[in-house]
FIDRENDREN-148127 format. One line per 3 residues: number of its first residue (from 1); their letters; for each residue x, y, z of C-alpha. Coordinates in steps of 0.5 Angstrom, whole numbers. Each point is the difference from the previous one (the first is absolute). Example, Ala and Ser with C-alpha at 12.3 -4.5 7.8 and 13.67 -1.06 7.14 Angstrom:
1> as> 25,-9,16  2,7,-2
END
This chain:
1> xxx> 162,211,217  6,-4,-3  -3,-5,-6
4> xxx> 3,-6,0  2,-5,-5  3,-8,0
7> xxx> 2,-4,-5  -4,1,-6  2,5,-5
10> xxx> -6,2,-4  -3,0,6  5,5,4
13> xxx> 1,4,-5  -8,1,-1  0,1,7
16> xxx> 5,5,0  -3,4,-6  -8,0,3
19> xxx> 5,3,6  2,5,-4  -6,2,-3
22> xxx> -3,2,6  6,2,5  -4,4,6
25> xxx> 6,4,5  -1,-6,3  3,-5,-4
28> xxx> 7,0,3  3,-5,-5  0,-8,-3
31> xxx> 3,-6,5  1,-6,-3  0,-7,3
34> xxx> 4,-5,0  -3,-5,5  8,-3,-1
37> xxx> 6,0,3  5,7,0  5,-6,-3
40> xxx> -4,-3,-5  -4,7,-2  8,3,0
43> xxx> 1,-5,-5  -6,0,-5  3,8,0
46> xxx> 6,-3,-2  -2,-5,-5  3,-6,4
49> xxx> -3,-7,-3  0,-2,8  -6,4,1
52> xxx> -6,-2,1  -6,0,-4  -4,4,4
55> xxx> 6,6,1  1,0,-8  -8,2,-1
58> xxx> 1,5,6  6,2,-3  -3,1,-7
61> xxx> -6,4,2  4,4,4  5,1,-5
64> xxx> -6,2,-5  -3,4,5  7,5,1
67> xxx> 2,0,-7  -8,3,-3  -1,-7,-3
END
């Protein structure tokens, strides 16, 4: 099983927390989507302004997600 975010952070990171708390050995870990290209989800990582807004929201979510919110 891999829960799996997009672009909204309270969103994400309950997602990841509700994940957490009832992990079984079947939860394999967290996948996060970005519905974007490789270049613009590449450059909403790297705080480019040439992102688009949907790569930013991604990116944000998921870097809450990684870094534990």
């Amino acid at each position: 099983m891999l829960p799996s975010s997009w672009r909204n952070v309270q969103a994400a990171l309950a997602l990841r927390d509700y994940a957490r708390k009832n992990a079984t050995d079947k939860m394999i870990g967290h996948l996060c989507t970005t519905w974007s290209s490789g270049g613009d989800i590449a450059r909403a990582l790297l705080d480019d302004p040439k992102a688009s807004d949907s790569a930013k929201q991604a990116a944000q979510a998921l870097k809450a997600v990684v870094q534990g919110g």
